[in-house]
C-alpha positions, 0 to 999 in steps of 0.5 A, spaced: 885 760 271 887 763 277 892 759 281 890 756 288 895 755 293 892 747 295 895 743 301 894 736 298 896 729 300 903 727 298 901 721 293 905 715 293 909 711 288 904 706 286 899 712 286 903 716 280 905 710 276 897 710 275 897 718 274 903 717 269 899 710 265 893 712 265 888 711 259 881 714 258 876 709 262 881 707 267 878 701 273 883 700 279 881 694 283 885 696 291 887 692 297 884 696 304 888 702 306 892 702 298 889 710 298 884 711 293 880 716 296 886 720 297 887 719 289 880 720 288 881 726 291 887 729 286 884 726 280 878 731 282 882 737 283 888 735 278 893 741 281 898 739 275 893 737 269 888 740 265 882 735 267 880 737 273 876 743 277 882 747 278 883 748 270 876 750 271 873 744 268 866 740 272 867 733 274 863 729 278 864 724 284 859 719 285 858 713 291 854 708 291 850 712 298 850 718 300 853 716 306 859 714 303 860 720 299 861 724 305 868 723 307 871 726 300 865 731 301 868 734 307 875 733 305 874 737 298 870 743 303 876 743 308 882 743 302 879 747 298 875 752 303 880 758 300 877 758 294 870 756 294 865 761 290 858 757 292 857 751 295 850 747 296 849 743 302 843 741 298 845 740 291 853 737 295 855 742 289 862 746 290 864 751 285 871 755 285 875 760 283 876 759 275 869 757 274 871 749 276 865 745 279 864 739 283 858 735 283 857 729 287 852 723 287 849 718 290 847 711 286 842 710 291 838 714 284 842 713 278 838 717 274 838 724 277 846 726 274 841 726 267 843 732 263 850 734 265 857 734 262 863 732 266 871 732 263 872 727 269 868 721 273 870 718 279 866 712 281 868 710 288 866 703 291 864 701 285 863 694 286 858 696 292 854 700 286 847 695 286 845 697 278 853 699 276 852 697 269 845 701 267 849 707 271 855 707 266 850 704 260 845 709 261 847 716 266 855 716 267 857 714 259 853 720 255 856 725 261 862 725 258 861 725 250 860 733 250 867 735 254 870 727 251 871 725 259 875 720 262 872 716 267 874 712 273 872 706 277 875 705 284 874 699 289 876 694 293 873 688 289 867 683 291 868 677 287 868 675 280 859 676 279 858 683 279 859 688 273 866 691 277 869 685 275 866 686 267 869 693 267 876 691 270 877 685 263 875 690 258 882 692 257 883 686 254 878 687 249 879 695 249 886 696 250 888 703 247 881 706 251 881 701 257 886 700 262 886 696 269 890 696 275 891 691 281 893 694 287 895 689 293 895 694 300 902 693 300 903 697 294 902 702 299 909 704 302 906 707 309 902 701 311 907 697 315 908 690 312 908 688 319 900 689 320 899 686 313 902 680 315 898 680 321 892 681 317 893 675 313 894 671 319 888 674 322 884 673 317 882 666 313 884 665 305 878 667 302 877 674 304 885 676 306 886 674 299 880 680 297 881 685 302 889 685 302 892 683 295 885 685 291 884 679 288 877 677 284 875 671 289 870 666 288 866 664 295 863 658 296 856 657 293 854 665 295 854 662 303 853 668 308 858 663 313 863 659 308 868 658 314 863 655 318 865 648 319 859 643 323 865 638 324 870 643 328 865 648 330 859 644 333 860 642 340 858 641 347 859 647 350 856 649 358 857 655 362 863 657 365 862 660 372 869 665 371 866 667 364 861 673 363 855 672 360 854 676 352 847 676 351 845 678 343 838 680 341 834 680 335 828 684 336 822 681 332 816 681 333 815 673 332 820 670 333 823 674 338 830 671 339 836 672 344 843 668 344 847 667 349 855 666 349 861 666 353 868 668 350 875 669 354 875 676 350 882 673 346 881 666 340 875 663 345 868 663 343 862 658 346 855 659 343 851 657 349 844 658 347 839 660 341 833 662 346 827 664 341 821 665 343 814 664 338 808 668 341 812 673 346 815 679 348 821 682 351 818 681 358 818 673 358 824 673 355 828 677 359 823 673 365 827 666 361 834 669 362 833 672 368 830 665 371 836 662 367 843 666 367 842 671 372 847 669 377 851 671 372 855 677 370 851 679 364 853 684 358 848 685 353 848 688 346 843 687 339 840 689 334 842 697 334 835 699 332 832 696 340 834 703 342 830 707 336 824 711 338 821 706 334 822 701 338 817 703 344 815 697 347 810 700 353 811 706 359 815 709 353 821 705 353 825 702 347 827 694 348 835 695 352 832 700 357 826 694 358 833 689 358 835 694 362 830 694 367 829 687 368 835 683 369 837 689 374 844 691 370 848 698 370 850 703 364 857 699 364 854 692 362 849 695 357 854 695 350 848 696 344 851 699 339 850 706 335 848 703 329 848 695 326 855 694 322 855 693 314 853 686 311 860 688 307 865 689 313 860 684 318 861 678 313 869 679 313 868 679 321 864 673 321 868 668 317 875 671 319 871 669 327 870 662 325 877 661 321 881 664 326 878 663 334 876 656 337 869 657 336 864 652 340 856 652 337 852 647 342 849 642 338 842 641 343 841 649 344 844 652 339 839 648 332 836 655 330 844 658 330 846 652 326 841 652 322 842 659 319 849 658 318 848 652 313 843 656 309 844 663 309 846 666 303 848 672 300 846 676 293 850 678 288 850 685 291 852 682 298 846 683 302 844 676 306 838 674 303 832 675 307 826 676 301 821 671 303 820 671 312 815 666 311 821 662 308 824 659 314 831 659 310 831 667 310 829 668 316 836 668 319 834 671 326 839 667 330 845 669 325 843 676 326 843 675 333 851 672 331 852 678 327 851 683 333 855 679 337 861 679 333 861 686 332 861 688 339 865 683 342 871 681 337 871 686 332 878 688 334 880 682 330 879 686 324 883 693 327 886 694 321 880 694 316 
């Protein structure tokens, strides 16, 4: 093997306590920001072992998507650039000096890692893998008896009905193979105990409790919202002329929907309006809001795919320029985001906002958003259930019109996950 002068990340002392106790299957259950990629990354490379790619052997990294693979792609092509012999943009292959290779997967596809052999595994946000016990049954398990592998399951964990959880109680049964790890964020010594005290005050019980101290929670019955509270939160709100107006679309065919907010950007939050329209379009609804909010300041935001190609309306113009255009607004009132946030993160968002903010839901123009909050629900792979449109409870527009609302506007409420 030819020796490769590497710049790695420092590992912290939790990190080479997992180094130093770990046994053949390994599932390390991680608070936000405790450092598994960079673990992640020295497990692949193993610079002092003889497991990894730079002892020559072929290990493989996989990811519940592509998307989510690329991070420790672009690290691994940059730490190891000096000594790469052939990479594949396609394949995501890299091959180094002393015959050691790294391949790396996406789950999206579980069967197309079939027929390879790997003396190490790592399986990254392995809670978020959709199909993780035919993954590890049918595809991941047989990669690893030719060079008898070892593998590990990374995450931060995502309750207790989802087969990340099985895998972390096989110790018990299989202590001399298995070995789980519970490593609470602040097993982390650069993470200043001052933003974890500020998140567990940020955010409510149920989700710091997940996030940070990487504990199994039980959320209540699979609700989207389990925050969500009728007797605090369902309120007579009415338009403060100081305050500007948020406006938040989903853009449905049938329905399209709109609601209508205020806030005064720090714990106050008023749900004014839940505007749908059956049978319309774009330009009566902007009409709606005009006739009714345009005295205002309107900032405006939404679904991110209204300004997709996509989503051309007519005079070849996408749903925010029509918006745009008919309320008479400027570039600086236009806060569309780039892409719609993750259902994960957005959930975390949402019930930290009802926890923690003094949130008001109007309870005469706000029924289509309070009738989502009370029904919506969450799979077990933690997407919002919207199987059946022609079911009114799956619907979930005036919620999605909160989702987008939230993300724009209160997002910072969650600065550091």
């Amino acid at each position: 093997m030819q020796e490769a002068n590497l710049i790695l990340n420092d590992l912290h002392p939790g990190q080479i306590i997992v180094l130093q106790t770990h046994k053949r299957f390994n599932v390390l259950c991680c608070g936000r920001r405790w450092g598994k990629t960079v673990l992640a990354e020295e497990l692949l490379l193993d610079e002092s072992g003889t497991t990894g790619c730079l002892y020559g052997q072929p290990v493989a990294y996989f990811a519940p998507t592509y998307r989510m693979l690329m991070e420790v792609w672009r690290t691994l092509l940059e730490t190891c650039h000096e000594i790469i012999v052939k990479k594949s943009e396609t394949e995501r292959r890299i091959e180094i000096v002393g015959g050691g290779v790294i391949d790396f997967w996406s789950l999206d596809d579980i069967d197309s890692a079939r027929g390879r052999k790997y003396k190490r595994v790592i399986v990254d946000e392995a809670s978020k893998v959709l199909h993780l016990k035919e993954a590890w049954n049918k595809v991941i398990r047989p990669l690893l008896t030719d060079l008898h592998g070892d593998c590990w399951f990374l995450s931060t964990p995502r309750g207790k009905n989802n087969y990340f959880y099985d895998l972390f109680k096989l110790e018990e049964l299989h202590p001399d193979t298995w070995k789980s790890f519970q490593l609470p964020t602040s097993n982390n010594p650069h993470i200043d105990a001052d933003e974890i005290e500020q998140a567990r005050l940020l955010l409510d019980p149920l989700t710091f409790a997940q996030e940070y101290l990487a504990s199994f929670v039980t959320e209540n019955n699979s609700a989207f919202c389990y925050t969500y509270n009728p007797l605090k939160h369902i309120r007579k709100t009415v338009v403060n002329p100081s305050w500007e107006i948020k406006l938040s679309f989903d853009f449905n065919r049938d329905p399209i929907t709109c609601l209508v907010s205020q806030d005064d950007s720090t714990m106050v939050k008023n749900y004014i309006e839940q505007i749908k329209l059956q049978n319309s379009n774009i330009y009566n609804l902007c009409d709606y809001i005009k006739a009714k909010y345009g005295k205002y300041l309107i900032l405006v935001t939404g679904d991110a795919t209204g300004r997709n190609s996509s989503a051309l309306v007519r005079d070849n113009m996408n749903y925010f320029k029509i918006i745009k255009a008919r309320l008479g607004l400027g570039d600086r009132q236009m806060r569309q985001p780039t892409s719609n946030p993750t259902l994960i993160e957005n959930r975390v968002l949402v019930n930290s906002a009802f926890h923690h903010l003094d949130i008001s839901i109007d309870p005469e123009n706000c029924k289509a958003l309070i009738f989502d909050l009370e029904h919506a629900a969450v799979l077990p792979d933690g997407s919002l259930d919207k199987s059946d449109r022609s079911d009114i409870t799956k619907q979930l527009d005036a919620l999605d019109c909160l989702r987008y609302d939230l993300n724009t506007f209160f997002k910072h409420i969650l600065k550091l996950t």
